[in-house]
N, C-alpha and C positions, 0 to 999 in steps of 0.2 A: 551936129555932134551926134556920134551913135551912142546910141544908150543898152550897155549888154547887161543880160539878165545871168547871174550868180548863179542859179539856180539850176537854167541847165544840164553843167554837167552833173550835180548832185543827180536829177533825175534822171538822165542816162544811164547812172551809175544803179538807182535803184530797178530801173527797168531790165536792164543786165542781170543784177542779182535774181529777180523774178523770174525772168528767162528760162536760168540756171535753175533757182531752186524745183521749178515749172520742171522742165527737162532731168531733171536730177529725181524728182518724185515719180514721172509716168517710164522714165527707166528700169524706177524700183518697185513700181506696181505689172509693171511686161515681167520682169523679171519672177518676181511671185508669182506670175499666173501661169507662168513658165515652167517652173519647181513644182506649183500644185497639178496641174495635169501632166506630169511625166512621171510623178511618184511610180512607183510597181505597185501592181495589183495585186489582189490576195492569190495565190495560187493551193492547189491541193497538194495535202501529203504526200502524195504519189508522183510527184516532180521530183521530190527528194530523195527517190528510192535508192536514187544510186550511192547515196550514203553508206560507206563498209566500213568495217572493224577498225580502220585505220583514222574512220572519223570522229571527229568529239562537237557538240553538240554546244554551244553558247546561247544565252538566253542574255540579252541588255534587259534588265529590269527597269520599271519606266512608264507602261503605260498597260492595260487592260490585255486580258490574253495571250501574252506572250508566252509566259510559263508554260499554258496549258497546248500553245502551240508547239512548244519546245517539245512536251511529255509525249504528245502525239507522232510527232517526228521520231522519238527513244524509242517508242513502242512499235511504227510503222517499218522503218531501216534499219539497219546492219548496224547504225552507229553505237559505239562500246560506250559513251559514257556521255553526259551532259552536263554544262558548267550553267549556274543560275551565279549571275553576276553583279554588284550593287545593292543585294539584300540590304536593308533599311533595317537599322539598329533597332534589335529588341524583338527581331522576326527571328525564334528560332525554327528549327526543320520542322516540329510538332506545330507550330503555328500555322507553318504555311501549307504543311500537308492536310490539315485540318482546314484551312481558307479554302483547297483547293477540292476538296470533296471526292478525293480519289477511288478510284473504282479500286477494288481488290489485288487485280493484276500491275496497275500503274501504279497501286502503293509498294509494289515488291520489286517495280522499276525506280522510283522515288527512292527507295530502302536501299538499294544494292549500286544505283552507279546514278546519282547525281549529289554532286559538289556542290556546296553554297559560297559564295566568296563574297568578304561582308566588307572589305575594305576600297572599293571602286564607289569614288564617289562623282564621276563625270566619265563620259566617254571614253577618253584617255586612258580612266583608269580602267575599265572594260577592256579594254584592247592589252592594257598592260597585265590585268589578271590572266586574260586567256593566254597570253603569250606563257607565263609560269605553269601554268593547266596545262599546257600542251607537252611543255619540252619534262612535266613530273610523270605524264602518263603517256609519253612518245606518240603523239598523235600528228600525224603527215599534213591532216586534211580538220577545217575548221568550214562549219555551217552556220554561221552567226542570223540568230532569228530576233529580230525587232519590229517596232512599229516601220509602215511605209513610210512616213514621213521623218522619220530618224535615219532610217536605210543610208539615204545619202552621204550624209556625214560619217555616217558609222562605218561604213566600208572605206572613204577616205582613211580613217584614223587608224584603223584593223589594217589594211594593205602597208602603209606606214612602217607601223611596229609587226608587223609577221611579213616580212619581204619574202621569207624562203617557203612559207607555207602555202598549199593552195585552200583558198578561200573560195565558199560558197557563202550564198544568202538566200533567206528566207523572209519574205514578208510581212506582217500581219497590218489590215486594216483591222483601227478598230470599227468596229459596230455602227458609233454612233458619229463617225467622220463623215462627212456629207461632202466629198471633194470636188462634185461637179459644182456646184453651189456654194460653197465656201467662203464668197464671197456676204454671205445673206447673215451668215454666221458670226457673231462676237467674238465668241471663244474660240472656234476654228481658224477663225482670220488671224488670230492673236499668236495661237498655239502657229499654225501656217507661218504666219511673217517672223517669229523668235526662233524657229528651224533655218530659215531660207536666212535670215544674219549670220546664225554661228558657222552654216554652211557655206557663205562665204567667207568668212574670214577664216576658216579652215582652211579653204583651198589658197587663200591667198596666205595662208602660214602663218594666220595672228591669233589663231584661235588656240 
Protein backbone atom coordinates (compact mmCIF):
# COMPACT_ATOMS: atom_id res chain seq x y z
CA UNK A 1 0.00 0.00 0.00
CA UNK A 2 1.40 3.49 -0.93
CA UNK A 3 1.20 5.92 1.73
CA UNK A 4 1.00 9.79 0.15
CA UNK A 5 1.88 12.64 2.24
CA UNK A 6 -0.88 15.67 2.25
CA UNK A 7 1.54 17.88 2.64
CA UNK A 8 3.19 18.05 -0.49
CA UNK A 9 1.38 20.01 -2.43
CA UNK A 10 0.84 22.63 0.44
CA UNK A 11 4.52 22.99 0.36
CA UNK A 12 5.00 23.38 -3.20
CA UNK A 13 2.47 25.68 -3.05
CA UNK A 14 4.41 27.63 -0.20
CA UNK A 15 7.79 27.28 -1.95
CA UNK A 16 6.11 28.98 -5.32
CA UNK A 17 4.74 31.66 -3.23
CA UNK A 18 8.47 32.45 -1.86
CA UNK A 19 9.83 32.08 -5.29
CA UNK A 20 7.50 34.82 -6.38
CA UNK A 21 7.57 36.97 -3.39
CA UNK A 22 11.73 36.34 -3.64
CA UNK A 23 11.59 37.40 -7.38
CA UNK A 24 8.84 40.05 -7.00
CA UNK A 25 11.08 41.97 -4.12
CA UNK A 26 14.79 41.89 -5.91
CA UNK A 27 12.65 43.17 -9.18
CA UNK A 28 11.58 46.01 -6.85
CA UNK A 29 14.95 46.66 -5.25
CA UNK A 30 16.92 46.50 -9.33
CA UNK A 31 14.21 48.61 -10.06
CA UNK A 32 14.99 51.38 -7.20
CA UNK A 33 18.47 51.16 -7.64
CA UNK A 34 17.54 51.82 -11.27
CA UNK A 35 15.51 55.14 -10.46
CA UNK A 36 18.27 56.20 -7.81
CA UNK A 37 21.31 56.39 -10.26
CA UNK A 38 19.42 57.77 -13.23
CA UNK A 39 18.02 60.67 -11.29
CA UNK A 40 19.52 64.05 -13.20
CA UNK A 41 22.06 65.81 -11.64
CA UNK A 42 22.13 69.19 -10.33
CA UNK A 43 23.22 71.40 -13.20
CA UNK A 44 24.10 75.38 -13.39
CA UNK A 45 22.08 78.29 -14.01
CA UNK A 46 23.72 78.76 -17.22
CA UNK A 47 22.05 75.55 -18.82
CA UNK A 48 18.95 77.45 -18.63
CA UNK A 49 20.03 80.52 -20.41
CA UNK A 50 18.13 79.90 -23.13
CA UNK A 51 15.13 80.70 -21.25
CA UNK A 52 13.19 84.02 -23.03
CA UNK A 53 10.36 86.38 -22.56
CA UNK A 54 8.15 83.70 -23.57
CA UNK A 55 9.12 81.60 -20.69
CA UNK A 56 7.53 81.25 -17.18
CA UNK A 57 9.41 79.74 -14.49
CA UNK A 58 7.55 76.98 -12.12
CA UNK A 59 8.79 76.14 -8.91
CA UNK A 60 6.93 72.45 -7.21
CA UNK A 61 7.13 73.42 -3.65
CA UNK A 62 8.33 70.34 -1.73
CA UNK A 63 11.61 69.90 -0.60
CA UNK A 64 14.84 72.31 0.36
CA UNK A 65 16.12 74.82 -2.33
CA UNK A 66 13.92 74.85 -4.87
CA UNK A 67 12.50 78.31 -4.53
CA UNK A 68 15.81 79.68 -4.36
CA UNK A 69 16.78 77.78 -7.36
CA UNK A 70 13.74 78.98 -9.06
CA UNK A 71 14.90 83.02 -8.03
CA UNK A 72 18.30 82.23 -9.43
CA UNK A 73 16.98 80.93 -12.82
CA UNK A 74 14.43 84.74 -12.68
CA UNK A 75 17.45 86.51 -12.12
CA UNK A 76 19.93 84.65 -14.60
CA UNK A 77 17.44 84.29 -18.05
CA UNK A 78 15.21 86.19 -20.04
CA UNK A 79 12.36 84.36 -18.38
CA UNK A 80 9.22 87.11 -17.65
CA UNK A 81 7.78 85.64 -14.79
CA UNK A 82 7.92 82.72 -12.08
CA UNK A 83 5.01 80.52 -10.51
CA UNK A 84 5.89 79.09 -6.83
CA UNK A 85 3.38 76.44 -6.71
CA UNK A 86 1.85 74.27 -3.40
CA UNK A 87 2.62 77.25 -0.98
CA UNK A 88 1.47 75.71 2.42
CA UNK A 89 -1.40 77.32 4.20
CA UNK A 90 -0.55 80.32 6.36
CA UNK A 91 2.86 81.11 4.19
CA UNK A 92 2.09 84.42 3.05
CA UNK A 93 4.62 86.34 0.32
CA UNK A 94 6.10 88.51 3.48
CA UNK A 95 6.78 85.10 5.05
CA UNK A 96 8.44 83.63 2.62
CA UNK A 97 10.43 86.35 1.35
CA UNK A 98 11.57 86.86 4.79
CA UNK A 99 12.42 82.70 5.20
CA UNK A 100 14.12 83.38 2.02
CA UNK A 101 16.65 86.33 3.04
CA UNK A 102 16.50 87.98 -0.27
CA UNK A 103 19.20 90.12 -1.56
CA UNK A 104 18.02 93.53 -2.56
CA UNK A 105 17.79 92.91 -6.22
CA UNK A 106 15.93 89.51 -5.94
CA UNK A 107 13.49 91.08 -3.53
CA UNK A 108 12.52 93.62 -6.58
CA UNK A 109 12.38 90.14 -8.71
CA UNK A 110 10.19 88.44 -5.84
CA UNK A 111 8.08 92.00 -5.64
CA UNK A 112 7.31 92.42 -9.52
CA UNK A 113 6.93 88.93 -11.29
CA UNK A 114 6.44 85.97 -8.97
CA UNK A 115 3.05 84.31 -8.31
CA UNK A 116 2.28 82.20 -5.33
CA UNK A 117 -0.43 79.56 -5.93
CA UNK A 118 -1.66 78.28 -2.65
CA UNK A 119 -4.30 75.81 -3.86
CA UNK A 120 -2.01 72.53 -5.45
CA UNK A 121 -1.81 70.25 -3.08
CA UNK A 122 -0.05 67.03 -4.96
CA UNK A 123 1.62 67.08 -8.17
CA UNK A 124 -1.34 67.07 -10.18
CA UNK A 125 -2.22 69.96 -8.89
CA UNK A 126 1.13 71.60 -9.70
CA UNK A 127 0.85 70.79 -13.33
CA UNK A 128 -2.91 71.90 -13.10
CA UNK A 129 -1.91 75.45 -11.56
CA UNK A 130 0.80 76.03 -14.20
CA UNK A 131 -1.39 75.08 -16.93
CA UNK A 132 -3.95 78.39 -15.65
CA UNK A 133 -0.45 80.54 -15.10
CA UNK A 134 0.37 79.93 -18.29
CA UNK A 135 -2.56 80.39 -20.61
CA UNK A 136 -3.34 83.96 -17.78
CA UNK A 137 0.14 85.34 -18.84
CA UNK A 138 0.37 83.60 -22.49
CA UNK A 139 3.50 81.73 -21.86
CA UNK A 140 4.66 79.35 -24.84
CA UNK A 141 7.36 77.73 -22.93
CA UNK A 142 7.39 76.25 -19.01
CA UNK A 143 10.88 75.48 -16.99
CA UNK A 144 9.50 73.41 -14.19
CA UNK A 145 12.23 73.26 -11.31
CA UNK A 146 12.04 70.56 -8.62
CA UNK A 147 13.84 68.29 -6.47
CA UNK A 148 15.82 65.29 -8.81
CA UNK A 149 14.17 62.69 -7.31
CA UNK A 150 10.55 64.20 -8.03
CA UNK A 151 11.84 65.32 -11.71
CA UNK A 152 10.55 61.95 -12.86
CA UNK A 153 6.97 61.94 -11.95
CA UNK A 154 6.70 65.53 -12.29
CA UNK A 155 7.48 65.86 -15.86
CA UNK A 156 5.20 62.76 -16.47
CA UNK A 157 2.23 64.72 -14.96
CA UNK A 158 3.23 68.38 -16.50
CA UNK A 159 3.71 66.68 -20.23
CA UNK A 160 0.10 65.24 -19.58
CA UNK A 161 -1.74 68.32 -18.90
CA UNK A 162 0.36 71.04 -21.10
CA UNK A 163 0.52 68.58 -24.28
CA UNK A 164 0.90 71.92 -26.57
CA UNK A 165 3.35 73.62 -24.46
CA UNK A 166 7.11 73.12 -24.72
CA UNK A 167 8.49 72.05 -21.46
CA UNK A 168 11.85 72.26 -19.86
CA UNK A 169 13.22 71.11 -16.51
CA UNK A 170 15.48 71.99 -14.05
CA UNK A 171 16.91 69.88 -11.37
CA UNK A 172 17.82 70.57 -7.86
CA UNK A 173 19.75 67.94 -5.56
CA UNK A 174 19.21 68.49 -2.36
CA UNK A 175 22.42 69.10 -0.16
CA UNK A 176 21.86 66.47 2.01
CA UNK A 177 20.78 63.49 -0.52
CA UNK A 178 23.62 61.10 -0.69
CA UNK A 179 22.32 59.05 -3.96
CA UNK A 180 25.37 57.02 -4.51
CA UNK A 181 24.91 55.45 -1.07
CA UNK A 182 21.32 55.67 -0.42
CA UNK A 183 21.18 52.59 0.33
CA UNK A 184 23.16 53.30 4.02
CA UNK A 185 20.47 55.81 4.52
CA UNK A 186 16.92 55.42 6.34
CA UNK A 187 15.45 58.26 5.39
CA UNK A 188 16.78 58.54 1.90
CA UNK A 189 15.88 54.91 1.25
CA UNK A 190 12.45 55.67 2.49
CA UNK A 191 12.09 59.10 0.78
CA UNK A 192 13.92 56.98 -2.54
CA UNK A 193 11.40 53.95 -2.48
CA UNK A 194 7.86 56.30 -1.82
CA UNK A 195 9.10 58.42 -5.36
CA UNK A 196 9.91 55.30 -7.34
CA UNK A 197 5.88 53.72 -6.17
CA UNK A 198 4.01 56.96 -7.15
CA UNK A 199 6.37 56.99 -10.12
CA UNK A 200 5.21 54.03 -11.08
CA UNK A 201 1.76 53.87 -10.75
CA UNK A 202 1.94 57.27 -12.64
CA UNK A 203 3.17 55.71 -15.53
CA UNK A 204 1.10 52.88 -15.34
CA UNK A 205 -2.03 55.58 -14.85
CA UNK A 206 -3.05 54.81 -11.12
CA UNK A 207 -1.56 57.33 -9.72
Amino acid sequence: MIVTDSKIPQRRGLFRLAVAAGLLLGGGLAGLQHFALTLPPAEPASKAAQAGPDTGIVVATGGGARIEAGLELLEKTAASRMLVTGVGAGISRQILADELALSERVQQLFDCCVDLDFEAQDTRGNAAAAQRWAAMHQLDRLLLVTASYHLPRASLEFQRRLPETALAFYPVVPPDLEISSWYRDWQTARLLAREFSKYILVRLGLG
